[in-house]
C-alpha positions as CSV (number, residue, x, y, z in Angstrom):
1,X,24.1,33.6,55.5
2,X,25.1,30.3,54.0
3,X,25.1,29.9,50.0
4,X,23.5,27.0,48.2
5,X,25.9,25.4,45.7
6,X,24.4,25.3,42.8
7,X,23.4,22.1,40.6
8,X,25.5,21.5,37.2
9,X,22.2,22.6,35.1
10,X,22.5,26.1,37.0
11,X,26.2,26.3,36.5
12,X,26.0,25.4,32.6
13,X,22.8,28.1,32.4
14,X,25.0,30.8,33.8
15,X,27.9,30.3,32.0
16,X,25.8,30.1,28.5
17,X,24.3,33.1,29.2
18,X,28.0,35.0,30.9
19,X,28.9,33.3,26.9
20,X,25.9,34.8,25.1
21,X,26.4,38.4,26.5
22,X,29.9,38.6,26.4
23,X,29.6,36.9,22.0
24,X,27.4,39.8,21.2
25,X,29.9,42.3,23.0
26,X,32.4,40.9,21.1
27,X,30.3,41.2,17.8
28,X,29.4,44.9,18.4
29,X,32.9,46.0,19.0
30,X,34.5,44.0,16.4
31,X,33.0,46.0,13.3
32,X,34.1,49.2,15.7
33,X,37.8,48.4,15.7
34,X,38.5,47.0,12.8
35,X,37.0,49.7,10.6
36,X,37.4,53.3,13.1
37,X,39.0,54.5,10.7
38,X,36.8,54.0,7.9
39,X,34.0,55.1,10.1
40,X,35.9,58.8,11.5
41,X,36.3,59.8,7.7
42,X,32.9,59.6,6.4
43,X,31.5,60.9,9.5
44,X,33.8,63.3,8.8
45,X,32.8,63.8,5.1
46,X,29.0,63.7,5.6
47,X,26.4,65.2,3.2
48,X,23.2,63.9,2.4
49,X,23.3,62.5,-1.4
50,X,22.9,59.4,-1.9
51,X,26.1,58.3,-2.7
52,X,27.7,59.5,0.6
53,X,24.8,57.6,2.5
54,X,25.4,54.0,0.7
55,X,28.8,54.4,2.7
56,X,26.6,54.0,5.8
57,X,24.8,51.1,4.4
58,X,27.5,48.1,6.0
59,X,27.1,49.8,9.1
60,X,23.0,49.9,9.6
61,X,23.3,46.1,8.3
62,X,25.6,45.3,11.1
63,X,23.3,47.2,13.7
64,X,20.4,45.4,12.3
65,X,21.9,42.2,12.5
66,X,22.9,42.6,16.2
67,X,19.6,44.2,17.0
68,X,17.9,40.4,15.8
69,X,20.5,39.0,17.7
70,X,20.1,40.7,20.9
71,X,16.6,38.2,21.9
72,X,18.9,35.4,21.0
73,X,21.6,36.0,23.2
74,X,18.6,36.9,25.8
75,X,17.4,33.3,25.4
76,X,20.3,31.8,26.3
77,X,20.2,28.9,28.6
78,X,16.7,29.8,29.5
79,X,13.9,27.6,29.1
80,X,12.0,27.4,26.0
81,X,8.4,26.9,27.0
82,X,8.9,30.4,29.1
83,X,6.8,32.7,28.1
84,X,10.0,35.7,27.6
85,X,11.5,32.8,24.9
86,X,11.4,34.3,21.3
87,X,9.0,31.8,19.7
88,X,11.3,32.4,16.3
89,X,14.2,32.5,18.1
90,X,16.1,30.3,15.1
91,X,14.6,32.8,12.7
92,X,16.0,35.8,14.9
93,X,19.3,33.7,15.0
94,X,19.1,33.3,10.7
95,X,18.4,37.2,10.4
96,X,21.1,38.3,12.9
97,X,24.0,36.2,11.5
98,X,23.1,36.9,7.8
99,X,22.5,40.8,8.2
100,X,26.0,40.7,10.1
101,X,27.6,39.0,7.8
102,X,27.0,41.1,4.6
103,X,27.2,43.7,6.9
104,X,31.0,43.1,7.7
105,X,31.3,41.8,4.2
106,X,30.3,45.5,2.5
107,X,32.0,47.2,5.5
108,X,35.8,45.8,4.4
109,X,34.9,46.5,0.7
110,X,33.8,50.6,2.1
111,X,36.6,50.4,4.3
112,X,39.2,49.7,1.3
113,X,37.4,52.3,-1.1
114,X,37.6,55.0,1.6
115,X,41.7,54.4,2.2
116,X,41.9,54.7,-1.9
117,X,40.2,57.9,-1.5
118,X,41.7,59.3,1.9
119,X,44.0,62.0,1.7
């Protein structure tokens, strides 16, 4: 069974989406392996005050933020007026990037308080 080629417009599509799937990949394990470490010692150190759980606070922004992203990278190279498009896709885009951000931003500031304090 013989293969269409496919047209340029098909080719771009795939590849923006192949680019959309692997970014957010890249963006979930990012926080991961930069900041294990960080991560293994207050897991490690868990109790439920509220001081302990503001350590936990970079990571649910970074969650977050991927979660709004995840309809974004969806939408990728898909046509707008479908009716799977996120009609606030910019805003999802806005939220996702921002949350992520001060998400990684408070995550190197936790990171560096929990190496003063590791033994």
């Amino acid at each position: 069974m013989a293969r269409r080629p496919l047209g340029r417009d098909e080719r771009r599509r795939r590849q923006a989406r192949r680019l959309g799937t692997c970014g957010l990949l890249m963006a979930a394990l990012l926080p991961w392996v930069l900041w294990h470490r960080a991560i293994a010692i207050i897991a490690h150190e868990f109790r439920l005050d509220v001081g302990h759980l503001s350590g936990w606070a970079p990571w649910v922004l970074i969650v977050l933020g991927l979660a709004f992203l995840v309809p974004v990278a969806w939408s990728v190279g898909r046509d707008p007026e479908s009716r799977l498009y996120p009609r606030a896709r910019n805003a999802y885009a806005g939220w996702g990037v921002s949350l992520y951000l001060l998400g990684c931003a408070l995550a190197a500031q936790v990171a560096q308080i929990v190496h003063l304090h590791a033994p």
